[in-house]
N, CA, C and O atoms as a CHARMM CRD file, in Angstrom:
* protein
*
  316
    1    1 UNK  N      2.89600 -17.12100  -8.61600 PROA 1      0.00000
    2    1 UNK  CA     1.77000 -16.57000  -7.89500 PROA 1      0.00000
    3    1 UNK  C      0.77900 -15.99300  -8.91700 PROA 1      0.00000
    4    1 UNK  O      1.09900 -15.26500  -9.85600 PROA 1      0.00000
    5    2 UNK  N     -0.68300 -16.47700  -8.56900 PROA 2      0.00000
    6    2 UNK  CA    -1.34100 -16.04300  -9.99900 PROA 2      0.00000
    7    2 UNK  C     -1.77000 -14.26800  -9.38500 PROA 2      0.00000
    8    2 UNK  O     -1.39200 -13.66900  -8.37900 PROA 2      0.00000
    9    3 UNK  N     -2.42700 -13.97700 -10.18100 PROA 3      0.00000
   10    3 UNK  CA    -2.94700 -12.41000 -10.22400 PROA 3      0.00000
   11    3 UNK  C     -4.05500 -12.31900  -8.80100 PROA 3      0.00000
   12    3 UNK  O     -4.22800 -11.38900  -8.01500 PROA 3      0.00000
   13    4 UNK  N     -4.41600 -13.09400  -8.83500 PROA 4      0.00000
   14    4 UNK  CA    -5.49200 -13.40300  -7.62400 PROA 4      0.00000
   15    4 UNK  C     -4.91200 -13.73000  -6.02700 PROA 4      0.00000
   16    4 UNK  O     -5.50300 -13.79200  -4.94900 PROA 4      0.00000
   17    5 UNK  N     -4.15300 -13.82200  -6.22900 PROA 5      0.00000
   18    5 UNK  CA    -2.93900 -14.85900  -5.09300 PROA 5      0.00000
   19    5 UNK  C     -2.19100 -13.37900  -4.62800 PROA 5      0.00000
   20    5 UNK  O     -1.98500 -12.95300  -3.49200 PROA 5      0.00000
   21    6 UNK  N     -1.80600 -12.64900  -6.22000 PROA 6      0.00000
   22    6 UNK  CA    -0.82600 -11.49200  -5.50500 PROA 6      0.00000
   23    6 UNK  C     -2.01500 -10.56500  -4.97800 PROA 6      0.00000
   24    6 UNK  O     -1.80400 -10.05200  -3.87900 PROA 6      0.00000
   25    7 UNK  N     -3.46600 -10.21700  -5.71000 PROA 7      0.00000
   26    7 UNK  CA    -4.48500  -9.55100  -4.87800 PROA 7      0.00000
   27    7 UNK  C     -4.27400  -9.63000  -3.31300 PROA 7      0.00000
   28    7 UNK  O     -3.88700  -8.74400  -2.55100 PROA 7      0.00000
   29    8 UNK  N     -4.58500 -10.75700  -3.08100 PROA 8      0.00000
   30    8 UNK  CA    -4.63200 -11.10200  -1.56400 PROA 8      0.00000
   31    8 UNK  C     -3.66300 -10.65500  -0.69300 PROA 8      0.00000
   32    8 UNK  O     -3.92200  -9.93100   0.26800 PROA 8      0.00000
   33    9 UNK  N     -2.16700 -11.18700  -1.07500 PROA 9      0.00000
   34    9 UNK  CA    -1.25900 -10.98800  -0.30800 PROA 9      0.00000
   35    9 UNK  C     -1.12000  -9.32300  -0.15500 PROA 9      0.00000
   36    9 UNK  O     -0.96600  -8.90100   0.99100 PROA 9      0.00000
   37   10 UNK  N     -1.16500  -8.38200  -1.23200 PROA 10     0.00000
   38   10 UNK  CA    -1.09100  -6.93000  -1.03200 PROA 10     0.00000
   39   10 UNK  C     -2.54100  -6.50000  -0.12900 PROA 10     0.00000
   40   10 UNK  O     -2.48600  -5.52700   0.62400 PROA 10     0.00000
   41   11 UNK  N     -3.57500  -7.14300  -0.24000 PROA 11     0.00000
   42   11 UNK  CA    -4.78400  -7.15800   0.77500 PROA 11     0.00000
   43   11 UNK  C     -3.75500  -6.88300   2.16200 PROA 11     0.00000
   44   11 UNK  O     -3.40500  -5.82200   2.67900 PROA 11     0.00000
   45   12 UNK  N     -3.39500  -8.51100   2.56700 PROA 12     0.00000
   46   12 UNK  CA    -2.92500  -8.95400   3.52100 PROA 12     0.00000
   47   12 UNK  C     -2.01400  -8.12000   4.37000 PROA 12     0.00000
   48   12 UNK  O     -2.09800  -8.01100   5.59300 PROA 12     0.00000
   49   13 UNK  N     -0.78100  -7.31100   3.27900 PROA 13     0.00000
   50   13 UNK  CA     0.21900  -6.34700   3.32800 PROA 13     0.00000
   51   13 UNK  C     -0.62100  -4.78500   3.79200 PROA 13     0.00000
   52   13 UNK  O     -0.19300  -3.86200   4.48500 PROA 13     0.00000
   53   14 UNK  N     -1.54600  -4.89800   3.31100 PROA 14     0.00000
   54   14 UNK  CA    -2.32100  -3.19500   3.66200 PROA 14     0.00000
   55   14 UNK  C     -2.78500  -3.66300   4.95200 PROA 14     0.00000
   56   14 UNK  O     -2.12100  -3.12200   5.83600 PROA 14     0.00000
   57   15 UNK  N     -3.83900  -4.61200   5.50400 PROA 15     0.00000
   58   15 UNK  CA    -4.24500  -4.83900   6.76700 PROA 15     0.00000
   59   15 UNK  C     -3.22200  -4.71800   8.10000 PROA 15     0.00000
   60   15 UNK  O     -3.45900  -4.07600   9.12300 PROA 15     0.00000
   61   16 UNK  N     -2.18000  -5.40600   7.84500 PROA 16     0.00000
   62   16 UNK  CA    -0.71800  -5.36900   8.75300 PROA 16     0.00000
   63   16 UNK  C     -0.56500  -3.92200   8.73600 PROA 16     0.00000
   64   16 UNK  O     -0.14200  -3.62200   9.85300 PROA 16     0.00000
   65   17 UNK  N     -0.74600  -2.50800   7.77700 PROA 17     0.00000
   66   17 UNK  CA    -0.43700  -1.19400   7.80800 PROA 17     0.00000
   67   17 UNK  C     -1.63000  -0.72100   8.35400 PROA 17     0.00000
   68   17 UNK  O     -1.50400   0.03700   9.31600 PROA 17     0.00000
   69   18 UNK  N     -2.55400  -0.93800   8.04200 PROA 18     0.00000
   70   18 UNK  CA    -3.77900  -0.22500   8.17200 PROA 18     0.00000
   71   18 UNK  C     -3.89500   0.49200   9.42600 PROA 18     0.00000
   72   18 UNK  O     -4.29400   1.65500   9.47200 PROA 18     0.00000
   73   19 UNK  N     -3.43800  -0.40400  10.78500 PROA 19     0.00000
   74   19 UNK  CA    -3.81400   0.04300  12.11700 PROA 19     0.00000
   75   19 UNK  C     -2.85900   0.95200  12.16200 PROA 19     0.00000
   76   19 UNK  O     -3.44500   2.03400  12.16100 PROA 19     0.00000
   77   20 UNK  N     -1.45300   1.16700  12.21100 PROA 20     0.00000
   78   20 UNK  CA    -0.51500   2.85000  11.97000 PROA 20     0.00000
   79   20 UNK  C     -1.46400   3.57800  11.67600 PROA 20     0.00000
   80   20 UNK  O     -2.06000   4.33600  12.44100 PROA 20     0.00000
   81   21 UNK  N     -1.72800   3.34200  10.21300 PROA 21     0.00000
   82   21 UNK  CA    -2.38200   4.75100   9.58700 PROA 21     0.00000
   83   21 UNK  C     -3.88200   5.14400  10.17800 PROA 21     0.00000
   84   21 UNK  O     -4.34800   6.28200  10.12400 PROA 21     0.00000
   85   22 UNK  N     -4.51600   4.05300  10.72100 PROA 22     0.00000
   86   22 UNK  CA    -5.51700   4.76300  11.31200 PROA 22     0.00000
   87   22 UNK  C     -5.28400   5.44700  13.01700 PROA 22     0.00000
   88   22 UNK  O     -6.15900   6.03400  13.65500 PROA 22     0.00000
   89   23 UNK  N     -4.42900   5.27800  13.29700 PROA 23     0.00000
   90   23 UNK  CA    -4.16100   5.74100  14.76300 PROA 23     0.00000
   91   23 UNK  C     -3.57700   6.90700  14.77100 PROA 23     0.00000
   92   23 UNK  O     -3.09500   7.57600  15.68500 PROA 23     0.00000
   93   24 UNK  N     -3.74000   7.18400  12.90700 PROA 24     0.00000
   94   24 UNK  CA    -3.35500   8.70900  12.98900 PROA 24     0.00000
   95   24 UNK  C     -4.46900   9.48100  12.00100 PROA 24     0.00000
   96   24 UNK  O     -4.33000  10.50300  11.32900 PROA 24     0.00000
   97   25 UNK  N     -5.80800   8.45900  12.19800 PROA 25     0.00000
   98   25 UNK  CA    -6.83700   9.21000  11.46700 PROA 25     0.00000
   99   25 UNK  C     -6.82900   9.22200  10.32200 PROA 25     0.00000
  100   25 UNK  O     -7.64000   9.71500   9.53800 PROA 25     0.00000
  101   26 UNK  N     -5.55400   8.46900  10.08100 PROA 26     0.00000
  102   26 UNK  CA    -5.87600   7.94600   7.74600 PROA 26     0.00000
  103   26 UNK  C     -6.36100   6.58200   8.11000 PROA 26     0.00000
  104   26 UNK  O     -6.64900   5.93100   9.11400 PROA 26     0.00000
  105   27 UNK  N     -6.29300   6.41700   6.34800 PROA 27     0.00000
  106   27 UNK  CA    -6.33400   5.01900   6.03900 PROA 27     0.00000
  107   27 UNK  C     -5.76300   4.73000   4.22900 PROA 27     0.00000
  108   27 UNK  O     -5.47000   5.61200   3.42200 PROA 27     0.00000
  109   28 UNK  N     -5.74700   3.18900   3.99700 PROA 28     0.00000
  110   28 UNK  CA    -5.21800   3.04200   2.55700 PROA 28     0.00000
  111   28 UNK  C     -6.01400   2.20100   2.17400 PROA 28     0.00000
  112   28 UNK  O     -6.63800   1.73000   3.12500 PROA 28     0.00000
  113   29 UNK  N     -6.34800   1.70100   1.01900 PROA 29     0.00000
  114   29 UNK  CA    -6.89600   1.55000   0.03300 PROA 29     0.00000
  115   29 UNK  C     -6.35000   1.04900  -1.15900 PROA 29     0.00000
  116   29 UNK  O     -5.65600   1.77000  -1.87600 PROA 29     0.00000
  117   30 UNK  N     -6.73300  -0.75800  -1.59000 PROA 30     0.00000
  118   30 UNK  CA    -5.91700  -0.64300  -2.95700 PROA 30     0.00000
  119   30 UNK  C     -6.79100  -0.24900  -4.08000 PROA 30     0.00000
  120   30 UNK  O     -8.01700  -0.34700  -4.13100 PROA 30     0.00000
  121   31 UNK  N     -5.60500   0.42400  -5.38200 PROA 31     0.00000
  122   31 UNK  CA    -6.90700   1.11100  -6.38400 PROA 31     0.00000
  123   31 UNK  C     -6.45200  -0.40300  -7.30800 PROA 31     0.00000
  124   31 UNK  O     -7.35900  -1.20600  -7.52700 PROA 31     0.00000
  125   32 UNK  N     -5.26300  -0.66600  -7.73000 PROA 32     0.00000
  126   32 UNK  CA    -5.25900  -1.75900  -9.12100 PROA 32     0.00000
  127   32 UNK  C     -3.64600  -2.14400  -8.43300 PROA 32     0.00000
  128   32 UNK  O     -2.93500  -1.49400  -7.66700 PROA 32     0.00000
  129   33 UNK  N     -3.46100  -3.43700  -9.06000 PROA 33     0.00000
  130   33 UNK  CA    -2.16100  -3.82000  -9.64300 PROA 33     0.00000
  131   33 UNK  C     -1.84200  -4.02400 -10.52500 PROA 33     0.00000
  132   33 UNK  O     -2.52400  -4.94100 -10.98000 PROA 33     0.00000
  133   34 UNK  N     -0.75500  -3.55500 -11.51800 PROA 34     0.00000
  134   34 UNK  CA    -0.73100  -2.83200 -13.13600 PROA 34     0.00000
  135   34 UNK  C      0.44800  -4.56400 -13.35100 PROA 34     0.00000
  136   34 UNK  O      1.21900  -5.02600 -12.51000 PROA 34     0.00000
  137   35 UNK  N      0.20900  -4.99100 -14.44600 PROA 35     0.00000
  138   35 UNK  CA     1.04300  -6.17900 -14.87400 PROA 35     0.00000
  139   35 UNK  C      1.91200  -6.91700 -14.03300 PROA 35     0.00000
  140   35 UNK  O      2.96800  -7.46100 -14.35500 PROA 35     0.00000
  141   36 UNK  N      1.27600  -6.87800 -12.74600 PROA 36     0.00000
  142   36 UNK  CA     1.50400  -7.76500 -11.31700 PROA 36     0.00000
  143   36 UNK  C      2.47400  -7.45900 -11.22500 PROA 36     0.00000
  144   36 UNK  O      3.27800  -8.37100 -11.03400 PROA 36     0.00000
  145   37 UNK  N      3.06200  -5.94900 -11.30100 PROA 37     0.00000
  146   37 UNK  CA     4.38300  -5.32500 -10.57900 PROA 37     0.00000
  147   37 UNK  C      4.12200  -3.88000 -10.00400 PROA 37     0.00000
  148   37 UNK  O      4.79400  -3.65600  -8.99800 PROA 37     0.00000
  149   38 UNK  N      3.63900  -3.27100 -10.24200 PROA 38     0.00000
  150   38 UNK  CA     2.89500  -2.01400  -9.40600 PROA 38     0.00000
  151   38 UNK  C      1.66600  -1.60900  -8.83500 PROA 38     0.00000
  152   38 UNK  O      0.63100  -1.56900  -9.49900 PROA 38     0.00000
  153   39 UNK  N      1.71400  -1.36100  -7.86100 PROA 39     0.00000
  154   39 UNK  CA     0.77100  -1.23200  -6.65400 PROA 39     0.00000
  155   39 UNK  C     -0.11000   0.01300  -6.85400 PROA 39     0.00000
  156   39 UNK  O      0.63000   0.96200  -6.59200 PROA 39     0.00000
  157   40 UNK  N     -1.00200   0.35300  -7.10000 PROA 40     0.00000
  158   40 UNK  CA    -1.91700   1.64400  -7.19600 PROA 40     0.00000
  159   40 UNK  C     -2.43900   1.56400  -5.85100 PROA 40     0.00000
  160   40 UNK  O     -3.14600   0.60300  -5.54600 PROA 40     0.00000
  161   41 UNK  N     -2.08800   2.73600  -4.76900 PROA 41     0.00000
  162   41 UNK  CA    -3.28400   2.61600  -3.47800 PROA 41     0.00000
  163   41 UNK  C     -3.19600   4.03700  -3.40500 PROA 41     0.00000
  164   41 UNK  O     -2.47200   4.88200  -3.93200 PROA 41     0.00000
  165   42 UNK  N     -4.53300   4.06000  -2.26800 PROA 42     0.00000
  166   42 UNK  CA    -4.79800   5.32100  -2.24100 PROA 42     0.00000
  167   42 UNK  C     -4.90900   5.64000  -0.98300 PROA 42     0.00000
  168   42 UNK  O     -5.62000   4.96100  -0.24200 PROA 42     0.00000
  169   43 UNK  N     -4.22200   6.73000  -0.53100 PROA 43     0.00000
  170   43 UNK  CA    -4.37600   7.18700   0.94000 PROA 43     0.00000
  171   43 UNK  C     -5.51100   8.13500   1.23800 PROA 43     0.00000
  172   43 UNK  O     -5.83600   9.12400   0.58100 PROA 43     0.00000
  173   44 UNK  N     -6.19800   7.54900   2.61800 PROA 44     0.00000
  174   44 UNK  CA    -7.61900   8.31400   3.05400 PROA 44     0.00000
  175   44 UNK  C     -6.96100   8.95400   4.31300 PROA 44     0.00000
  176   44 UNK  O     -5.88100   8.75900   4.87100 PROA 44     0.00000
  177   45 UNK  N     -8.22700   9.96400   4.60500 PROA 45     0.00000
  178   45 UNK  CA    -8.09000  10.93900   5.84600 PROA 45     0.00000
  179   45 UNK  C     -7.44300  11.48800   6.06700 PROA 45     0.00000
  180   45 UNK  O     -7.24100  12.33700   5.19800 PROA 45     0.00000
  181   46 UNK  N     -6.54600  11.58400   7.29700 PROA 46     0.00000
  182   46 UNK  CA    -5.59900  12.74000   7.47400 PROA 46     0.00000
  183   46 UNK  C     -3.94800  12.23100   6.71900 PROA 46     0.00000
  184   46 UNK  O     -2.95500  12.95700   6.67200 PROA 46     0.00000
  185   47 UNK  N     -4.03800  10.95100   6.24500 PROA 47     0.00000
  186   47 UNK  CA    -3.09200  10.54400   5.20400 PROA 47     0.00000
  187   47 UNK  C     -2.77200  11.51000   4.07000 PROA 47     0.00000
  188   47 UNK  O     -1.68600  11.93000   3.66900 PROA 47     0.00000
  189   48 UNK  N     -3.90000  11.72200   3.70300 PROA 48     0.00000
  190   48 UNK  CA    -3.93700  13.25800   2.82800 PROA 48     0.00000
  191   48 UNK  C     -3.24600  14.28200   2.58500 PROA 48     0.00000
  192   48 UNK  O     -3.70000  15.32000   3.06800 PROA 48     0.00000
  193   49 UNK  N     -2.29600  14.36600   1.99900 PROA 49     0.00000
  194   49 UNK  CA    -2.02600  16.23600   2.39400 PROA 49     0.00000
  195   49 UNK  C     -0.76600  16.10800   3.09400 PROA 49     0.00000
  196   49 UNK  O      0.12700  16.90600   2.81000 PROA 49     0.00000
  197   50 UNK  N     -0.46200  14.73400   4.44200 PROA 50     0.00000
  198   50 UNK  CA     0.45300  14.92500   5.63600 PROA 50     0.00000
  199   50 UNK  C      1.60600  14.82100   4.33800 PROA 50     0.00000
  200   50 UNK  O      1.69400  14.38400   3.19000 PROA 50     0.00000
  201   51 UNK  N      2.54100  15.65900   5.54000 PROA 51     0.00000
  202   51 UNK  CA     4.02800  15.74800   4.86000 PROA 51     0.00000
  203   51 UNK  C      4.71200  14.70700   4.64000 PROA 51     0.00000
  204   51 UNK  O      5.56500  14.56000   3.76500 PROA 51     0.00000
  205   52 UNK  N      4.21100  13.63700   5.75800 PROA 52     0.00000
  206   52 UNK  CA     5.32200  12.44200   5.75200 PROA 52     0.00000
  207   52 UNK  C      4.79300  11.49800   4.51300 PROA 52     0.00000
  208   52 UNK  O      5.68800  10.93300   3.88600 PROA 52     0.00000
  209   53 UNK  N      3.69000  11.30700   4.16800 PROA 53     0.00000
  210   53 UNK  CA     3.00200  10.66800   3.70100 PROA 53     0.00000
  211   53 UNK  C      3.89800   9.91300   2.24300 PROA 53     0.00000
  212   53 UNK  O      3.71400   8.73500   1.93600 PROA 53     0.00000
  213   54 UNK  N      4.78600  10.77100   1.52800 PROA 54     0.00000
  214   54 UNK  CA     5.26200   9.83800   0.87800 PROA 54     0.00000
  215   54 UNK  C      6.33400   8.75000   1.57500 PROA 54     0.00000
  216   54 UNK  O      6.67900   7.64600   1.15500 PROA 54     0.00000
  217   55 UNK  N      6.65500   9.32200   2.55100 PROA 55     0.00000
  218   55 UNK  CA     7.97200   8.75100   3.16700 PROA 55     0.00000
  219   55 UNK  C      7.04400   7.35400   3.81500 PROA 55     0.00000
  220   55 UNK  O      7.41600   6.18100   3.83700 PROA 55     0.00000
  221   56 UNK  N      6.23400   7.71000   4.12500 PROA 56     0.00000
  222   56 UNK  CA     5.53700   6.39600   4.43700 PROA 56     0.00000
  223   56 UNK  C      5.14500   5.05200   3.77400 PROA 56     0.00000
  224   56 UNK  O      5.14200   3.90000   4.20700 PROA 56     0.00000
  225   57 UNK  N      4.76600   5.66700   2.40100 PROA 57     0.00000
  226   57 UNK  CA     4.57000   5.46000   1.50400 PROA 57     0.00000
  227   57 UNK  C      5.85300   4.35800   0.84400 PROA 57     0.00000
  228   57 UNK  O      5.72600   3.23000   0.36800 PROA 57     0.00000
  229   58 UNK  N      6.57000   4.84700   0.95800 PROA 58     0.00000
  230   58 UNK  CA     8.18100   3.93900   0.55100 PROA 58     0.00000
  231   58 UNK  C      8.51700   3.02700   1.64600 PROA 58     0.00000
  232   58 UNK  O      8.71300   1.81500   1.56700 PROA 58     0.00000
  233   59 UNK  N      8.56600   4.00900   2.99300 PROA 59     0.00000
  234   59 UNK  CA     9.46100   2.93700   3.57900 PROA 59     0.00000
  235   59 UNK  C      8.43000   1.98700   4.33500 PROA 59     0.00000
  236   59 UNK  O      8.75200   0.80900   4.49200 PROA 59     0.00000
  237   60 UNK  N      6.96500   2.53500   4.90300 PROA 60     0.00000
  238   60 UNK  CA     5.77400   1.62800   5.48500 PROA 60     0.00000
  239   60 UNK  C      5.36700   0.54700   4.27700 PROA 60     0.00000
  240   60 UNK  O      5.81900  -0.53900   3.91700 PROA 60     0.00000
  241   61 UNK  N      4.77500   1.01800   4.04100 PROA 61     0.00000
  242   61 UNK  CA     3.71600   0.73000   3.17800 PROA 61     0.00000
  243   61 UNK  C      4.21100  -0.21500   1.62100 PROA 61     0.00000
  244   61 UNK  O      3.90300  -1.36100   1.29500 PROA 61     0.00000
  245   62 UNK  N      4.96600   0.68400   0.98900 PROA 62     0.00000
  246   62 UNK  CA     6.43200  -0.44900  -0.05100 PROA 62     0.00000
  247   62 UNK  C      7.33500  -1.93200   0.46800 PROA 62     0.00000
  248   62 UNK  O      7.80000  -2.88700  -0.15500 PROA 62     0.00000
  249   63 UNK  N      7.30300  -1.62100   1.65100 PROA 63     0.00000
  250   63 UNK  CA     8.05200  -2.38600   2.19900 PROA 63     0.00000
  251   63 UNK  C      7.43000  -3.31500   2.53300 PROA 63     0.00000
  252   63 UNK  O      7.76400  -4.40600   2.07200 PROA 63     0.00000
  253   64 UNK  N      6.46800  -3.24600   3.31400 PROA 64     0.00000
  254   64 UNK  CA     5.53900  -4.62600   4.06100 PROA 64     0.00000
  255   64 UNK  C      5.07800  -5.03500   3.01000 PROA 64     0.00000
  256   64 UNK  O      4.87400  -6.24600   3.08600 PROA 64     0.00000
  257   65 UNK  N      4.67000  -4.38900   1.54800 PROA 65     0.00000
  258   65 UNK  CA     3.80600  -5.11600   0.45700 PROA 65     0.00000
  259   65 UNK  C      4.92300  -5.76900  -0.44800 PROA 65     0.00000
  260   65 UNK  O      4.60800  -6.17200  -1.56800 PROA 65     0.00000
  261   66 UNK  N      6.21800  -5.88400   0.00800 PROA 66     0.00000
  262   66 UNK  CA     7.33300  -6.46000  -1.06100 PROA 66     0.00000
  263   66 UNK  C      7.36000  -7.82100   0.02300 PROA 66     0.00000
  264   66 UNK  O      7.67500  -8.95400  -0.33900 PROA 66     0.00000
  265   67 UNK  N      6.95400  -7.44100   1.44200 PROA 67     0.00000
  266   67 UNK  CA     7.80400  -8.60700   2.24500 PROA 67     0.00000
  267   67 UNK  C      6.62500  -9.67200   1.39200 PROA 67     0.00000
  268   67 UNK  O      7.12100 -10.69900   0.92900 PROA 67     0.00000
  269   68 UNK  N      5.45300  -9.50900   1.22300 PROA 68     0.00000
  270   68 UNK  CA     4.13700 -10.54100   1.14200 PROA 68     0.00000
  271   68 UNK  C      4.17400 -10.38500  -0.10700 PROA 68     0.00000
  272   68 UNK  O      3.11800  -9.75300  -0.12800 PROA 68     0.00000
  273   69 UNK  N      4.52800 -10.41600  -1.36300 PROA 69     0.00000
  274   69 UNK  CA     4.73100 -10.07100  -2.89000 PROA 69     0.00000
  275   69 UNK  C      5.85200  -9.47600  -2.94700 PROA 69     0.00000
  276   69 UNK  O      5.93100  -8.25900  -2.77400 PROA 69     0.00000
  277   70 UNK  N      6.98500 -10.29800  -3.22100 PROA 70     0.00000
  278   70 UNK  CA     8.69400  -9.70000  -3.33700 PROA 70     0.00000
  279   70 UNK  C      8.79900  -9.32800  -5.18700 PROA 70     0.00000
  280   70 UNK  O      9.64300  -8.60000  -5.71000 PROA 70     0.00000
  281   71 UNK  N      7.63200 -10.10500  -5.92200 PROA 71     0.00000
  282   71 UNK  CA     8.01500  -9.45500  -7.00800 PROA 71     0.00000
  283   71 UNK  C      7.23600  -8.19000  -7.60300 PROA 71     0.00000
  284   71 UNK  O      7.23300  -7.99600  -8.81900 PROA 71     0.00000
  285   72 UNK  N      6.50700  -7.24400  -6.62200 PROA 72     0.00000
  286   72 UNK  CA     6.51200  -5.68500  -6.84100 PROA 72     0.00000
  287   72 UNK  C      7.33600  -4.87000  -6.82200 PROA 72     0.00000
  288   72 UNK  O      7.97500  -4.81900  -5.77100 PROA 72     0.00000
  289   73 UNK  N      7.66600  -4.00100  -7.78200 PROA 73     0.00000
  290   73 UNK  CA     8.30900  -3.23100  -7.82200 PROA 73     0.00000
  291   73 UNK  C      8.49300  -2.03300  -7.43100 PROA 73     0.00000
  292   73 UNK  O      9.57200  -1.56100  -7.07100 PROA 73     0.00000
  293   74 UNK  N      6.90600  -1.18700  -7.50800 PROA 74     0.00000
  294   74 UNK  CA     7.10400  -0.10300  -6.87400 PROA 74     0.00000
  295   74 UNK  C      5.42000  -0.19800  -6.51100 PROA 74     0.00000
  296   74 UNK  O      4.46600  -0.85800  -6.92100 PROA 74     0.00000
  297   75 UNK  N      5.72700   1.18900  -5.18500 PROA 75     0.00000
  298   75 UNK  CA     3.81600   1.50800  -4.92400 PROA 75     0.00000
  299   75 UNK  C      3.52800   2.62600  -5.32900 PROA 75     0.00000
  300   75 UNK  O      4.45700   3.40300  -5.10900 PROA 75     0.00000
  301   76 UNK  N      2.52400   3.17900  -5.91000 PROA 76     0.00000
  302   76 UNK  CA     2.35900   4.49500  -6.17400 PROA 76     0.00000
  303   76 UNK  C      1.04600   4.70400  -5.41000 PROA 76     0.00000
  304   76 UNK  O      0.33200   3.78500  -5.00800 PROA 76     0.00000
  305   77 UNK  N      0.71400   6.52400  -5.19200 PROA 77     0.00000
  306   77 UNK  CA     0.18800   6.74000  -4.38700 PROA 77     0.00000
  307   77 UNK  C     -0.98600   7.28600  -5.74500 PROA 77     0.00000
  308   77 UNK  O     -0.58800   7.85400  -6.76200 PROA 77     0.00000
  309   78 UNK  N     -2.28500   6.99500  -5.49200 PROA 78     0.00000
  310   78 UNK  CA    -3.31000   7.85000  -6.49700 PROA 78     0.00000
  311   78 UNK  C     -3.86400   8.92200  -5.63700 PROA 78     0.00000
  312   78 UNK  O     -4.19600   8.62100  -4.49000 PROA 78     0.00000
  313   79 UNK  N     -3.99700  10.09000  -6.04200 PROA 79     0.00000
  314   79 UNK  CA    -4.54700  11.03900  -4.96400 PROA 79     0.00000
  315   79 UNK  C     -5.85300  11.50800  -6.22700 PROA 79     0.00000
  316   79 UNK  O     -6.71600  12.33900  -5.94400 PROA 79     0.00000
């Protein structure tokens, strides 16, 4: 999968999340993908700050972007 190919699919992977997080007044955002194994995104709105937000973060958001790019490794959150 070239660098452009995995762009998309983590695109693809945030859109499938996007509607959760906005039905709770956030949203996400990708910032980079670091040597086409880590995910830089960034959580907007009331994503912010919430408590759950890392937990989301791992098990939402990590997860759906491994099902569409299985060779990421991890997501990190940029605040």
């Amino acid at each position: 999968m070239t660098s452009e190919e995995l762009k998309i699919n983590v695109e693809k992977a945030l859109d499938e999340i996007r509607p959760f997080l906005e039905s709770d007044g956030g949203n996400i955002s990708l910032v980079s993908i670091e040597n086409d194994k880590i995910v830089k995104v960034q959580l907007e709105g009331a994503c912010v700050g919430c408590s759950v937000n890392q937990m989301t973060l791992k098990s939402g958001v990590e997860m759906t972007i491994k099902k569409y790019a299985p060779q990421i490794e991890s997501v990190l959150n940029i605040e």
